[in-house]
C-alpha positions in Angstrom: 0.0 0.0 0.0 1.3 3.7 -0.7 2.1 5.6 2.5 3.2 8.9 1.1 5.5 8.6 -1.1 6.7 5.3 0.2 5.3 2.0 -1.5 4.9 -0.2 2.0 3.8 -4.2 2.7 0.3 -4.5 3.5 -0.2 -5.4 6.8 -0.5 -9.7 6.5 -1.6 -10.1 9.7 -5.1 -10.5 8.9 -6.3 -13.9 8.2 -6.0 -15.8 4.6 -9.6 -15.9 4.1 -10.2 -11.7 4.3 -8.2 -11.5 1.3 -9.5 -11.9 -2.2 -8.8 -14.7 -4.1 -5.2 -13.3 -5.4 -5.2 -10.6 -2.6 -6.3 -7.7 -3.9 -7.2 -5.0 -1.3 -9.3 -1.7 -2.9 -11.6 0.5 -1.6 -14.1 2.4 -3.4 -12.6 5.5 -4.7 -10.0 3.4 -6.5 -12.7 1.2 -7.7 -14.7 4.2 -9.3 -11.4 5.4 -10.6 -11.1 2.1 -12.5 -14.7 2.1 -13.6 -14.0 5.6 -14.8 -10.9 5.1 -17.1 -12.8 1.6 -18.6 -14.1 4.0 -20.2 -11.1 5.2 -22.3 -9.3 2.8 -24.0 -5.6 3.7 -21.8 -6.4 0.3 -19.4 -7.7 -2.4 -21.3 -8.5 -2.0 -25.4 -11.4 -3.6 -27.1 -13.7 -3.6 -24.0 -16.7 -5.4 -26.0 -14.6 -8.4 -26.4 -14.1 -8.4 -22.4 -17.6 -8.0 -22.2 -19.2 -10.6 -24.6 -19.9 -14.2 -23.6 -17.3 -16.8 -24.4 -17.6 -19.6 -26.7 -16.5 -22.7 -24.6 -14.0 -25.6 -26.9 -17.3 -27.6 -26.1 -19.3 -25.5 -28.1 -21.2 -23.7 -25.4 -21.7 -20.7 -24.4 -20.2 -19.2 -21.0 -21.8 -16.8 -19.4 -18.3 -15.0 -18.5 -16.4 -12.7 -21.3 -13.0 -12.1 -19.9 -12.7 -12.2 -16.2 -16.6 -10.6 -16.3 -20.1 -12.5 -16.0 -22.2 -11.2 -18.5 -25.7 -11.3 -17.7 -29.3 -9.1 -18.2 -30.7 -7.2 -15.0 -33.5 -5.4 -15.0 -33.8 -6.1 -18.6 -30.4 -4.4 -19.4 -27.0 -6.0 -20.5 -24.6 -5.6 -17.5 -21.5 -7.0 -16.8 -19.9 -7.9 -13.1 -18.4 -9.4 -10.9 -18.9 -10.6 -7.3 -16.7 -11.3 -4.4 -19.1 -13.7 -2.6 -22.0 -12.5 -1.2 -20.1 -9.5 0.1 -19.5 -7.0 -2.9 -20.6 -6.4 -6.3 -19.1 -4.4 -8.9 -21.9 -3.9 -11.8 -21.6 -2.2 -14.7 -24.7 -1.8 -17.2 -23.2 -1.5 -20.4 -25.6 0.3 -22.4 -26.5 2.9 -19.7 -23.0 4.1 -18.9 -24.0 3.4 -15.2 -22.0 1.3 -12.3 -22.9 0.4 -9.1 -20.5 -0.7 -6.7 -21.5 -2.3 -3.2 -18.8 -3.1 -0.7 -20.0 -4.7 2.4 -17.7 -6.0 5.4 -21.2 -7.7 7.1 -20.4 -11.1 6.8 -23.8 -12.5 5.3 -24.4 -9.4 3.1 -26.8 -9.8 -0.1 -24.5 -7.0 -2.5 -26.4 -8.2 -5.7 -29.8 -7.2 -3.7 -28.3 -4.0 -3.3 -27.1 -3.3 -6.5 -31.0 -4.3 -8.2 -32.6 -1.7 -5.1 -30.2 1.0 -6.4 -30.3 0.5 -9.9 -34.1 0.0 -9.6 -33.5 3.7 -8.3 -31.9 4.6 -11.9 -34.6 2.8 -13.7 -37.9 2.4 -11.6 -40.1 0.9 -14.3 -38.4 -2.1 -15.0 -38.4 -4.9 -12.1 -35.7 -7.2 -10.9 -34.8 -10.0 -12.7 -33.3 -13.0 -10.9 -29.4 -13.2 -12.1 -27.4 -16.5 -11.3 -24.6 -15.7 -9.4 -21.3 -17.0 -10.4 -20.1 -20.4 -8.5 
């Protein structure tokens, strides 16, 4: 972690499990200042591949493009991901919105969140069920 000027270890004496899966640590300024510059091209080019759902060697379709699930809520495309139960980062593709819920309560329902606040955004259409990922 940055401490001034000074690049520092992050403090490992949390347990294994509080850490995501390749220990990424964020908060959510840096997460909207991701979001933000996804849409530029300086991160990551060709975003729609990213995006789109992947055609499996069996044939299939995945519903993950690269490193994203792809799915419809509230009848519009968005794309995600989740960290368990916990936290949600969704982005609906179409409407140039994302919603990001970070929650440290342990039996959280993020997704839940993020349909009551997009429902906010859009509050015709009604919550569609989305499968989270496994």
């Amino acid at each position: 972690m940055w401490e001034n000027t000074t690049l520092r270890r992050f403090d490992l004496s949390y347990p294994k499990w509080s850490y995501a899966g390749a220990g990424l640590n964020s908060n959510i300024s840096d997460l909207a200042k991701w979001d933000a510059a996804l849409y530029t091209e300086k991160l990551v080019k060709q975003l729609e591949r990213m995006w789109a759902r992947t055609k499996l060697n069996s044939g299939q379709t995945s519903d993950y493009g690269l490193g994203w699930m792809v799915f419809d809520l509230q009848g519009r495309k968005a794309v995600g991901q989740g960290g368990g139960r916990n936290n949600w980062i969704v982005r609906f593709v179409d409407d140039r919105l994302t919603i990001i819920v970070l929650c440290n309560l342990f039996r959280a329902d993020a997704l839940s969140l993020v349909k009551g606040v997009a429902a906010f955004y859009d509050p015709v259409s009604e919550a569609k069920e989305v499968k989270s990922p496994k």
